[in-house]
N, C-alpha and C positions, 0 to 999 in steps of 0.2 A: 610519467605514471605508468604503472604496468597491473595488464590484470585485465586489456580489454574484451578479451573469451566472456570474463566473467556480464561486461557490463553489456557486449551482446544479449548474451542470455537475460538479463537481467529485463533488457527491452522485449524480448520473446516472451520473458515473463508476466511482464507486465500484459502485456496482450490479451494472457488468457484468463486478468483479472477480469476482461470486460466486452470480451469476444462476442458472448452471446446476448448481447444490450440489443442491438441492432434488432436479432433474427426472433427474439422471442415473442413477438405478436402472431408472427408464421408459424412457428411451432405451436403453440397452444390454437390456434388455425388447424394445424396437418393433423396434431392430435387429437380433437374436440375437445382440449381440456378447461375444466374450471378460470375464470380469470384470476383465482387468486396464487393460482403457478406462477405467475408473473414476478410475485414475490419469494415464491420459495426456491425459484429456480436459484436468484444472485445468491439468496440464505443458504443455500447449502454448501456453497463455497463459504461462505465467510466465515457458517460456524465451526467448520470442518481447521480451515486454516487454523482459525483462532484457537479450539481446543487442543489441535492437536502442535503446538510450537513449542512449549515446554518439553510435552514427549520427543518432537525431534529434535529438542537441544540437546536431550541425554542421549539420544541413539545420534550422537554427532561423539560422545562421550568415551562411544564403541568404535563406531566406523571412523573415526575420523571426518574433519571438517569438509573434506572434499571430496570425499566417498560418498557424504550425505547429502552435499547441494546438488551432485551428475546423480545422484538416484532421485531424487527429489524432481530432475529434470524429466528425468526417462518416465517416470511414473505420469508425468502431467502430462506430456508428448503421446501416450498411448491412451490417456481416458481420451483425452481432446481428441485423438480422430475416431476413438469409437464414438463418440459423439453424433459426429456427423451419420454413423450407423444404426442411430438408434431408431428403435421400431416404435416404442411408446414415451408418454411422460416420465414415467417411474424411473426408465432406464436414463434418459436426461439429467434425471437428480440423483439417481445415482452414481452417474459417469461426472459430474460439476463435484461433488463432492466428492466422489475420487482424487480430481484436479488439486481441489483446496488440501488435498490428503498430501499431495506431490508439491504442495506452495511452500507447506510447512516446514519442508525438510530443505528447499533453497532460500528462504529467505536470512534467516539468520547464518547457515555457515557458508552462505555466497559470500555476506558482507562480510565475516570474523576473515573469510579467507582473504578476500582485496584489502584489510586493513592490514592483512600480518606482511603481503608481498609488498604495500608499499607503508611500511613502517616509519614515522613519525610526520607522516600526509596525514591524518585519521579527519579532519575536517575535510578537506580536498576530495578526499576521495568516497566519502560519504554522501557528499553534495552533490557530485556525480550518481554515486550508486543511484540514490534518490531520483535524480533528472533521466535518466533510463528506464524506471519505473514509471514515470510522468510517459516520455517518449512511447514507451509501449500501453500505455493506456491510451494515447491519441490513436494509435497505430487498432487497437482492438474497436475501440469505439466505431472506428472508419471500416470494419470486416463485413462489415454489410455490402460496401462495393465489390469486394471480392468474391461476399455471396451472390451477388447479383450475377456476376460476371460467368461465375462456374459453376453456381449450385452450392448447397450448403454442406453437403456430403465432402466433397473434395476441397472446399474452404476450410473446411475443418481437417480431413487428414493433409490440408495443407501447412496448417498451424502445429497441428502434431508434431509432423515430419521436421520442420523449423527447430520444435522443443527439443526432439529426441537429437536432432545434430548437434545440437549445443550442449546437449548432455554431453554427447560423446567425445565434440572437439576439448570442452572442459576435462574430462578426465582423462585423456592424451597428454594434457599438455603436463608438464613434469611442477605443476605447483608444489606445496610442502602439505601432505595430509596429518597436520593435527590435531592432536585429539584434548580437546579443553577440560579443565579438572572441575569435579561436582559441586566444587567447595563454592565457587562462585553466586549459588543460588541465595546464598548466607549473604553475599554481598546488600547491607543497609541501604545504600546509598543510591544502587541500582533500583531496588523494590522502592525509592520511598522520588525519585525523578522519575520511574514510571507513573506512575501513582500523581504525582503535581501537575502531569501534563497530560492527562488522559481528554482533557477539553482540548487542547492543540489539533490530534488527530482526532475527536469527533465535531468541533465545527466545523472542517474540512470535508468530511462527509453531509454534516448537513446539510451546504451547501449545494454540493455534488446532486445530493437527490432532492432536495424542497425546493432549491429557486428556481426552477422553471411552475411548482405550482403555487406559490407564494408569488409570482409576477402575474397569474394568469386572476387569481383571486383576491389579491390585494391594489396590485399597480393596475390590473387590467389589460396587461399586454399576451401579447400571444404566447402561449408557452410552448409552441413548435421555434419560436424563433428567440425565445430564450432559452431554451432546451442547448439550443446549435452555439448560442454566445456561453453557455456557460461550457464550452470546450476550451475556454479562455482562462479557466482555472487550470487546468493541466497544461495548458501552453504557458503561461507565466510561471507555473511550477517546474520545468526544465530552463527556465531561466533562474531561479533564484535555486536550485540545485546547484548549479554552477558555479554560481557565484558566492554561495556559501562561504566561500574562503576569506572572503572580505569582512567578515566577521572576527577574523584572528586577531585583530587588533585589540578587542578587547579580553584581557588575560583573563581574570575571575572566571573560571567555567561557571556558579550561580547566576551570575549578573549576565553575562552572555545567554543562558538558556532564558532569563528573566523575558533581556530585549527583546527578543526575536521571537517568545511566544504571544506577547502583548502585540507585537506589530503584525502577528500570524493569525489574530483573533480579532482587534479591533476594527479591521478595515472592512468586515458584516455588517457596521452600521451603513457604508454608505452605498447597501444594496436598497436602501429606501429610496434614494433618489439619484446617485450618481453609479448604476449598477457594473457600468462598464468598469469604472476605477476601483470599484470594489474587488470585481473579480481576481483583476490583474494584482492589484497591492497585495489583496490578500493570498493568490497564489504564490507571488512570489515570497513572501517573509514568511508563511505557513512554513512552506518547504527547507526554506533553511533554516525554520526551529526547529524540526523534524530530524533532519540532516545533524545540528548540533547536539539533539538530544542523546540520537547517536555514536558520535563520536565522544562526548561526555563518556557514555557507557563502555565505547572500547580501551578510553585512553585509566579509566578506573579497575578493570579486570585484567589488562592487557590483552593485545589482537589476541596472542593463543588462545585465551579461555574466552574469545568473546562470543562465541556461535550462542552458546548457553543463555549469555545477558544482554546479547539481543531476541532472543525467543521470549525470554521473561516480559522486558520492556513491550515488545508490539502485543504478545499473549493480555498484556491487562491494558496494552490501549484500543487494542481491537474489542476486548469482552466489554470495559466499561466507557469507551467512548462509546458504542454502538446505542448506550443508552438517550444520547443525546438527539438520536433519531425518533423519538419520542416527545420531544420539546414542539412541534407544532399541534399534536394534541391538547396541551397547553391552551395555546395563544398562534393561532398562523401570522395575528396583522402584528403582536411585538416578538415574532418568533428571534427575529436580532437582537434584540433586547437583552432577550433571554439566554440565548447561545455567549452572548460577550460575558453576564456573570457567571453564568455554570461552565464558561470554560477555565476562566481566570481566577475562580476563586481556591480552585485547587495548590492552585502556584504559593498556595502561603506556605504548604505543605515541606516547599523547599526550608524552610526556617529551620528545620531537623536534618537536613543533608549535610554532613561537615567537611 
């Protein structure tokens, strides 16, 4: 497999999905700020990513694919250590979403580009892409010891400094920068498997943010030491990245994306009583739905034009999965319940895909 600059960065990446988890009790601390920063700090990366991934799939359309994931690097690389230089909150949310402004532009023409160098891999190397992203989500999570260690000032223009090399070993290296055609956004089939599995990537999220307060209010358990166990979702999700490939077995691309979102969703139930198997089951078959959904989408527009319909596909599972972080308002004690049909009901949607 070749491309691994890319899936460096990709782990670089991931980091600065969740770098400032750790630090942000200190910061709205150093600041005096409102406790409800707490929320807007992560929101301004997300929404920032998510609006803006269709716009950097057509400015992939100009610069080329790999002109637009090394700017997309260099841009994240330089908010993240002003970061650490910020004087007030404002400038926090404004430098995070800067970040999410620089996510935008590598997430989709990183992948379109590893799918084009290692051409008719598109499962394999998706699975991976994905278990990097995992890897560097453990890695930002854990930036706390690092802040601990040096301060948050220089943990951050440490993290920077990381982004911006990988910017620049990536656009060194002699990849093929191209440039994917518009037409792609017409693609049916793309817009209508984003659309069926927008549950896939928001029960993933739910889980991420509610079970540690769903164990503390429902089970009774501590939610500092379920907080720490649900890192066990991102670590079984670099496992089932990996192994993504083991899924090629089955040929139908429908029925493949079927299995793998039903086995990436089901396994919420057994955070009622058997939390641990839950986490692991469901990290691992999330990710390689994810992973498949992906490579669906490359192997339907081909790698050249896929920067574009991968921006499309995460652009509408990030805006309408996000809704599904709203389902404990609902009901916190059948929040699983709830999250297995609102994520799986959409998958009928695939019945229109041909």
């Amino acid at each position: 497999m070749r491309g691994y600059p890319i899936l460096f960065a990709r782990v670089i990446y991931g980091a600065s999905w969740f770098f400032l988890s750790p630090y942000i009790p200190y910061l709205l601390s150093e600041f005096s700020a409102p406790k409800y920063f707490a929320n807007l700090i992560p929101l301004s990366f997300f929404v920032t990513a998510a609006i803006m991934q269709i716009p950097a799939g057509l400015i992939s359309t100009r610069l080329g694919m790999k002109n637009t994931y090394t700017l997309g690097l260099i841009i994240m690389g330089i908010s993240d250590s002003l970061i650490g230089l910020s004087k007030d909150i404002g400038e926090v949310l404004f430098l995070y979403a800067l970040t999410g402004f620089g996510a935008s532009f590598f997430f989709s023409s990183a992948g379109g580009t590893l799918a084009l160098i290692n051409e008719g891999r598109t499962i394999l190397v998706m699975g991976f892409y994905n278990a990097m992203f995992s890897v560097g989500g453990i890695l930002g999570l854990n930036w706390g010891f690092i802040d601990s260690l040096v301060g948050f000032t220089y943990a951050s223009l440490l993290l920077g400094s990381l982004t911006i090399i990988a910017g620049v070993i990536n656009y060194v290296i002699s990849y093929q920068n191209v440039k994917p055609e518009f037409k792609v956004l017409k693609n049916r089939n793309v817009f209508l498997v984003a659309l069926s599995t927008v549950g896939v990537w928001g029960s993933y999220y739910v889980v991420s943010e509610y079970f540690p307060t769903f164990s503390y209010y429902v089970l009774g358990e501590s939610s500092i030491i379920t907080g720490s166990l649900s890192s066990l979702l991102l670590l079984s999700s670099v496992i089932g990245g990996v192994f993504t490939f083991t899924f090629s077995f089955i040929k139908n691309d429908k029925l493949r994306i079927i299995i793998s979102s039903v086995l990436g969703v089901i396994p919420v139930v057994f955070l009622y009583n058997y939390f641990l198997i839950g986490l692991v089951i469901m990290g691992i078959f999330n990710e390689m739905a994810i992973s498949i959904i992906y490579a669906f989408v490359v192997k339907e527009v081909r790698s050249e034009n896929s920067s574009l319909a991968l921006a499309e596909v995460n652009s509408i599972q990030i805006g309408l999965g996000m809704l599904e972080l709203l389902l404990p308002y609902l009901s916190l004690e059948y929040l699983w319940y709830l999250v297995i049909i609102v994520s799986l009901l959409p998958l009928l949607i695939l019945i229109n895909v041909r």
